[in-house]
N, C-alpha and C positions, 0 to 999 in steps of 0.2 A: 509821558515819561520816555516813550521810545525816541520820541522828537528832541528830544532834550538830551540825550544820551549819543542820537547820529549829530546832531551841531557841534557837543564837544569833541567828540572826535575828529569831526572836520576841521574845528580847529586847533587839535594836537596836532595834525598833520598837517597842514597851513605853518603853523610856529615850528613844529621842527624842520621843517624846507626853510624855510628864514632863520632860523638858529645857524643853522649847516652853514649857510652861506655871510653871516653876519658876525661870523666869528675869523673870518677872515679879513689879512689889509684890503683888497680888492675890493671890500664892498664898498666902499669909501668912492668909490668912482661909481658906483650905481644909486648916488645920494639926489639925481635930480640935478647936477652941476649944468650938466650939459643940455638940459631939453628946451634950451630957449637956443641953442649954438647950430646954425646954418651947418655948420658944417662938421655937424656932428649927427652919427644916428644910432639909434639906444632900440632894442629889442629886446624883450620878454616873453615868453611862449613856457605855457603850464600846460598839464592837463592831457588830453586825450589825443592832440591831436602828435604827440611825441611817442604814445606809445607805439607805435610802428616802428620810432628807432632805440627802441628799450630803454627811453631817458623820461625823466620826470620835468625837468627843469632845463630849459636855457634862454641863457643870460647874454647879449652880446653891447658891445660896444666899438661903434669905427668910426674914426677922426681922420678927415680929409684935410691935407696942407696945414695940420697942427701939431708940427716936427715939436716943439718947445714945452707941448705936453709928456712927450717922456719922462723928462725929469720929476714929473709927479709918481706917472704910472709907473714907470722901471723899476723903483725900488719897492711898492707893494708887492709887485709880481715876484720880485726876489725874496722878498720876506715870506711871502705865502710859499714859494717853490723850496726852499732851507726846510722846509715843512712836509716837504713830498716823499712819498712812497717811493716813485719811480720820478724819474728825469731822463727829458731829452732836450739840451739848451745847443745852440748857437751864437758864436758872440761874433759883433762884428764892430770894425773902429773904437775898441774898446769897452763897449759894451753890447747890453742883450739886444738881441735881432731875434731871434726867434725861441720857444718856449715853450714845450709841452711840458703838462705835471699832472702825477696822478694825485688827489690829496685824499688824507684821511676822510671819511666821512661816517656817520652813523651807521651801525647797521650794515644791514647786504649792499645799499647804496655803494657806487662809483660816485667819485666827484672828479672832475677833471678840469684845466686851469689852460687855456691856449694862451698866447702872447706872440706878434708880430709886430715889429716895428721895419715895415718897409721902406722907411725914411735914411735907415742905413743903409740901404740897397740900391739909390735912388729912386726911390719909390715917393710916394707922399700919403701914406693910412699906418695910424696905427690900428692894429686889431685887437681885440680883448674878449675870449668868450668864455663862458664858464659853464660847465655842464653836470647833470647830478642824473644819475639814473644804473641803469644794471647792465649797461654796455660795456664790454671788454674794449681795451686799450687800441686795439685792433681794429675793431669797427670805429670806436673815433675817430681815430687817422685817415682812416678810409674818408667818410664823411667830411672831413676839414679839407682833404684834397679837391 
């Protein structure tokens, strides 16, 4: 019984990490489009080895020399940030270049939404990472720098 009682909860907790994050446009880009793309790199990190930086979840995505992708990701990040607690945007050549957001999330849970497009910058990456955990806004930033 006991074993049967720690499983479901493991996977209440499993499914509300994936609700949190599947309820947003964003996750549309973490569907598996890109893991065959050279030039693309996708990161996932759960678990223990995060709790050092008081996060449960993160999520990244970086496209190398794939300016044309924007036009997919930009307006997810905008729709999910129209949704945000706090903001901190920069626009550049008319549109987003860069993008922090704090968003709603269950609970005591932080979720937080980065966004770079260096490609306005001359750069060539866009960035996209998403994070869920009990970190203040402050140690984020910290971190991203």
């Amino acid at each position: 019984m006991k074993r049967i009682i720690s499983l479901l909860m493991l996977w209440v907790i499993g499914a509300s990490i994936s609700i949190a994050q599947d309820q947003l446009n964003i996750a549309k880009i973490f569907d598996g489009r890109y893991h065959d793309e050279s030039r693309a790199s996708e990161t996932q990190i759960s678990g223990d080895k995060l709790s050092p930086y008081s996060l449960t979840l993160y999520r990244s995505l970086t496209l190398t020399d794939m300016p044309e992708e924007a036009a997919k990701i930009e307006p997810l990040v905008t729709r999910d940030g129209a949704k945000a607690i706090d903001r901190e945007v920069s626009y550049r050549d008319g549109g987003l270049y860069y993008g922090f957001y704090q968003l709603q999330c269950r609970g005591a849970k932080q979720c937080y939404l980065f966004y770079l497009n260096q490609n306005r910058a001359k750069g060539n990456k866009i960035i996209i990472i998403y994070l869920e955990g009990f970190a203040s806004p402050d140690k984020i930033k910290s971190m991203l720098k």
